[in-house]
N, C-alpha and C positions, 0 to 999 in steps of 0.2 A: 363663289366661295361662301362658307358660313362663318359670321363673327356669334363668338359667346353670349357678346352683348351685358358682359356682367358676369356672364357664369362660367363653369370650367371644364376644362376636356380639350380636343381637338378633332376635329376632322376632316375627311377628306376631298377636295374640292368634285365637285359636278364637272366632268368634263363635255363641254360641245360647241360646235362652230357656231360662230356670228350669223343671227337670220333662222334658225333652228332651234327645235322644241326640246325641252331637256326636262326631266321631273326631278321636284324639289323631293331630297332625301329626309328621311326619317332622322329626327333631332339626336343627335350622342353624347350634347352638354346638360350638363346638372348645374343647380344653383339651390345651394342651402335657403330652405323656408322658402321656396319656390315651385310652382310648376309649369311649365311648359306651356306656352298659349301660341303659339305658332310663328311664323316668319315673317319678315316686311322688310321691303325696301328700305324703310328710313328708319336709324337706332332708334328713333321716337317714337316708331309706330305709325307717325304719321303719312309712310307712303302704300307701297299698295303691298295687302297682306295675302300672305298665300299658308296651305297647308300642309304639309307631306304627304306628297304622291301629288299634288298640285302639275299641272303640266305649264310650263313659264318657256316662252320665246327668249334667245339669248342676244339682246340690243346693242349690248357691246362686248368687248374684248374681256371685259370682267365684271361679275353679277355677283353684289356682296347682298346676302341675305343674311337679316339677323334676327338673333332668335328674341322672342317676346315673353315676356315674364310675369305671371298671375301669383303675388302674393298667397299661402296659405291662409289658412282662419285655423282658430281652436277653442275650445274652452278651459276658462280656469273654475274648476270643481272645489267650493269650500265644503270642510270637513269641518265636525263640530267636533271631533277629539276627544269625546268621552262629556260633552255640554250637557247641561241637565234642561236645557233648554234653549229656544234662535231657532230660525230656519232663513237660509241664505242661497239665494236664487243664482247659477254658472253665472260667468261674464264671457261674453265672445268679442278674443281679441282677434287681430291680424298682425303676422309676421312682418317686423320693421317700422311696427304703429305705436305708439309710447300707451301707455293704460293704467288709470289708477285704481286701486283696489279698493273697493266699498269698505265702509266702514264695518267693522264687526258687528255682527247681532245675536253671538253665540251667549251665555252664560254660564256659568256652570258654578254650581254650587260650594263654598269656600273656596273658591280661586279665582284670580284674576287675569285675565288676558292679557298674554304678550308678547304679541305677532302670527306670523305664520310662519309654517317650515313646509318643506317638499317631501317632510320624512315625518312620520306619526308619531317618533321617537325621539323628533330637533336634532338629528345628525344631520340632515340635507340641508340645502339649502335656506337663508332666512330671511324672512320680508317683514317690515315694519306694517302697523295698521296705516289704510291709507298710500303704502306705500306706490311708486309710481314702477311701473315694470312693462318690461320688454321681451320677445324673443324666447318666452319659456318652454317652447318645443319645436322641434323642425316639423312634425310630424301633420300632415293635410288633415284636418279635422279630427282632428287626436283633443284628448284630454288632460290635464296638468293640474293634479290634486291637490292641495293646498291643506294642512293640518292646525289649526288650532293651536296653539302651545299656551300652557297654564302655570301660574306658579301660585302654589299652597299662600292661602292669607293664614299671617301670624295667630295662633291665640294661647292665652296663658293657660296651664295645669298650676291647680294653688293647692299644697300638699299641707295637712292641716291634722296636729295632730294637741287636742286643749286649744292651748291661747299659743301655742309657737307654728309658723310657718315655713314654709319655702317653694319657689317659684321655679318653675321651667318652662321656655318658649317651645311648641311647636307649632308646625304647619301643617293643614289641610292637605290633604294628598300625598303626605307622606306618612310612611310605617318609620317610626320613632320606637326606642325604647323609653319605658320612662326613668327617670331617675334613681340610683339606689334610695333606700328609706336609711336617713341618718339619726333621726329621731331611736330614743331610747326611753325604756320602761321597765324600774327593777324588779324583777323576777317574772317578765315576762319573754317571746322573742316572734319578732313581728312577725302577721302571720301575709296580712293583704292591705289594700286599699279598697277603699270602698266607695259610691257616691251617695252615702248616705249616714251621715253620722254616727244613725243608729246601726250600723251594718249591716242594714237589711238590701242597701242596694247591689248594684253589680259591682263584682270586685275585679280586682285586677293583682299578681301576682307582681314580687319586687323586679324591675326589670324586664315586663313585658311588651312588647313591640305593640303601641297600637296606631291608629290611620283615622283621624277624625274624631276623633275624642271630643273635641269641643260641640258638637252638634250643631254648632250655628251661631255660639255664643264667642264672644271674645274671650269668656272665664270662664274655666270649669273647676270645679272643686272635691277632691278626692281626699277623703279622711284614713288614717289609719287604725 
């Protein structure tokens, strides 16, 4: 007869007399994150191993064969996620083996790292940096992508119009609008912003959506 030995399915026993040669059958159990490494005498492995189609004498009235189990491998593929810089080398785990994730080496320009996801988008699954992981595919030398995920660093917009101000936070990597213009001037009606005093720099319309505005700086400063 055939034991799982772990894994699942069922089948049919080998029938033949005592004293008589009988051939071991072709495997018909499966075992998640497993494959298939052939037959033995003893659930450890440690008795004697045969292979399908193997020809085995029947010693006694019942011949338990069990099936033997080779763990897959894989790799985990980091993604830099839009990184402005990093390069970060696969790790190769094994199905049922604990693995820690390397530390990040990605960068990326106005934003900070944090974690990974299984989705490019952080709908999938999420793992911390470092984090320790298990089991991330069934698939025998398959690949399991890992994405980056970034969140915009803060920096201030200082809207400047004479000696009077006002402030509004955004974030790198994200499209913002900017703030209405509250600021007043009689008998005129605002037309822009500008980064330049003298209005010679680039303007920006009341309520336009921008994405990095700050360049790099914590403060950027836009006049009207």
């Amino acid at each position: 007869s055939y034991d799982p030995n772990g894994g699942d399915g069922a089948m049919t026993p080998t029938i033949g007399e005592s004293g008589t040669g009988v051939t071991a059958a072709d495997n018909a159990f499966t075992r998640t994150g497993y494959t298939f490494a052939g037959w033995n005498t003893a659930k450890d492995g440690t008795g004697t191993a045969h292979q399908p189609g193997d020809a085995l004498v029947l010693t006694k009235s019942v011949v338990v064969l069990y099936a033997q189990w080779k763990p897959i491998t894989y790799k985990v593929r980091f993604d830099g996620n839009g990184a402005t810089s990093g390069m970060m080398s696969d790790l190769t785990a094994t199905y049922d083996e604990k693995k820690t994730l390397p530390a990040n080496r990605y960068v990326k320009f106005g934003e900070t790292f944090a974690g990974w996801n299984t989705k490019a988008n952080g709908t999938g699954k999420a793992y911390d940096d470092l984090a320790e992981v298990q089991n991330l595919t069934t698939a025998n030398k398959g690949t399991v992508t890992l994405y980056a995920q970034w969140v915009g660093d803060p920096y201030t917009v200082v809207f400047h119009y004479g000696d009077e101000t006002e402030e509004q936070e955004l974030r790198y990597g994200t499209a913002q609008a900017l703030e209405k213009n509250t600021f007043e001037k009689t008998g005129y009606t605002f037309k822009a912003w500008t980064t330049l005093e003298n209005g010679k720099g680039k303007s920006y319309k009341d309520g336009t959506k921008v994405t990095n505005l700050g360049g790099g700086q914590e403060t950027t400063h836009l006049y009207a």
